[in-house]
C-alpha positions as CSV (number, residue, x, y, z in Angstrom):
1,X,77.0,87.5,108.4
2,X,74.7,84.5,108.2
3,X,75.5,82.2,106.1
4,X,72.2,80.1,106.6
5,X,72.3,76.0,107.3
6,X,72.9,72.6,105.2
7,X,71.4,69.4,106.0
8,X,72.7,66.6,105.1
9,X,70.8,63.5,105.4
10,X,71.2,59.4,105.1
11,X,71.3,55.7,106.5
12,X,68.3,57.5,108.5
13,X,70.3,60.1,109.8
14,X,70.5,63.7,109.8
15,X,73.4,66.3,110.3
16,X,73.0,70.2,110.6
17,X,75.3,72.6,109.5
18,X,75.2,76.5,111.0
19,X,77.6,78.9,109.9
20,X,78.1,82.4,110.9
21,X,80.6,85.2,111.6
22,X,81.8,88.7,111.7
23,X,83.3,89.7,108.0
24,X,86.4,92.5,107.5
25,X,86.8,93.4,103.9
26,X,88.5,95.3,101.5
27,X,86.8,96.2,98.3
28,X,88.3,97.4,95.1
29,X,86.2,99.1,92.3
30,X,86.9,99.3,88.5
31,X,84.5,101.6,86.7
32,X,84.6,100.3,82.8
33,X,82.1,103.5,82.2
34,X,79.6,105.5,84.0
35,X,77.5,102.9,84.3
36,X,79.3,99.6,84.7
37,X,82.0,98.7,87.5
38,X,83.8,96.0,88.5
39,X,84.0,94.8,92.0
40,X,86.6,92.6,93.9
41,X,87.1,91.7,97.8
42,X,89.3,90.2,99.6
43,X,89.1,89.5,103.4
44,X,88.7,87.4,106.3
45,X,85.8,86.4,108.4
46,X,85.8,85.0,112.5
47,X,83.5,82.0,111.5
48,X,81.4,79.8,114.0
49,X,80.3,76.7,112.3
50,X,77.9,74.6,114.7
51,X,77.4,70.9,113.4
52,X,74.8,68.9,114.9
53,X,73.7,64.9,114.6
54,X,72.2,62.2,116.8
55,X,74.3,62.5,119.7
56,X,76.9,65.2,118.4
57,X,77.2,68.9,118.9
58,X,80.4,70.3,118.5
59,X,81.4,74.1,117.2
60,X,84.4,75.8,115.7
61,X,85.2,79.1,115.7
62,X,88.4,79.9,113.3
63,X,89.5,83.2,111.3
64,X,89.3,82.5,107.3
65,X,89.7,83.9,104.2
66,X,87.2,85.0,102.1
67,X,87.3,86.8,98.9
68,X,84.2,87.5,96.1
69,X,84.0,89.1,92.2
70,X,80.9,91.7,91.2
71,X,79.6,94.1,89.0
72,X,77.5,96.8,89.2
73,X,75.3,98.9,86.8
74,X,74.3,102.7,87.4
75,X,71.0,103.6,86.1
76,X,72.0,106.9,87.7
77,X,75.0,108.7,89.6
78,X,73.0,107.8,92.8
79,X,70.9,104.9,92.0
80,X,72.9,101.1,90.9
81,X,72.0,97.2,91.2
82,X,74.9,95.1,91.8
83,X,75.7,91.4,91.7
84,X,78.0,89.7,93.8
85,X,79.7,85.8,94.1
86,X,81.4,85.2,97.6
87,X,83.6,82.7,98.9
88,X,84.1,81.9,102.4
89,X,87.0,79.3,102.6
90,X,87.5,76.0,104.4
91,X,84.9,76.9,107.2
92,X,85.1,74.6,110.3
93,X,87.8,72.5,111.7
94,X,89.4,69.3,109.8
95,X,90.0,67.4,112.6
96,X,87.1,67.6,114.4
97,X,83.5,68.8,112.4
98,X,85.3,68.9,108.9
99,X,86.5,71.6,106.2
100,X,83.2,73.5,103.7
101,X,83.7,76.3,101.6
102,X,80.5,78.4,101.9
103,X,79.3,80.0,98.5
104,X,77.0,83.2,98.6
105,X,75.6,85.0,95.3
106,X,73.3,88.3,96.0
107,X,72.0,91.2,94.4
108,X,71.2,94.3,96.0
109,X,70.7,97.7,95.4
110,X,73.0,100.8,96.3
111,X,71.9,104.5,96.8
112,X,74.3,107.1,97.0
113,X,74.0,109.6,99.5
């Protein structure tokens, strides 16, 4: 998973952000009716967050939780859209490059084989 960059910038500085990792989740499902569901995950991800500024480049590379809510909406058994909020948790290390929580919202489409 990419989970892109943030820049943060002042007093004529500029600090980078990169985070990235490798995601393991469980998804649950709750069809309301045959067209709407209900989606919620819980997992963790092995994130790399990379933090670079005028002379500093450090990286941390920690196991977090992550957990996200959906829906989805079935315009036919084998064709839906679906909408999803997830949260990666306290990315990065305290003591060294700092604590983030990473939001992510997407849509996408799912076909059923």
């Amino acid at each position: 998973m990419d989970l892109g960059k943030a820049t943060i910038t002042g007093g004529g500085q500029k600090a980078e952000f990169k985070s990235s990792g490798l995601v393991v989740a469980a998804l649950g499902m709750l069809p309301l009716n045959n067209q709407f569901t209900l989606l919620g995950r819980l997992g963790i991800i092995d994130a790399t967050v990379k933090a670079t500024a005028p002379g500093l480049s450090e990286k941390s590379t920690k196991v977090k939780t992550t957990f996200g809510i959906g829906a989805s909406y079935s315009f036919t058994p084998k064709f839906a859209v679906r909408g999803d909020f997830d949260r990666y948790s306290k990315l990065g290390d305290k003591d060294t490059i700092g604590e983030s929580d990473v939001d992510m919202i997407s849509v996408g489409v799912v076909y059923k084989f």
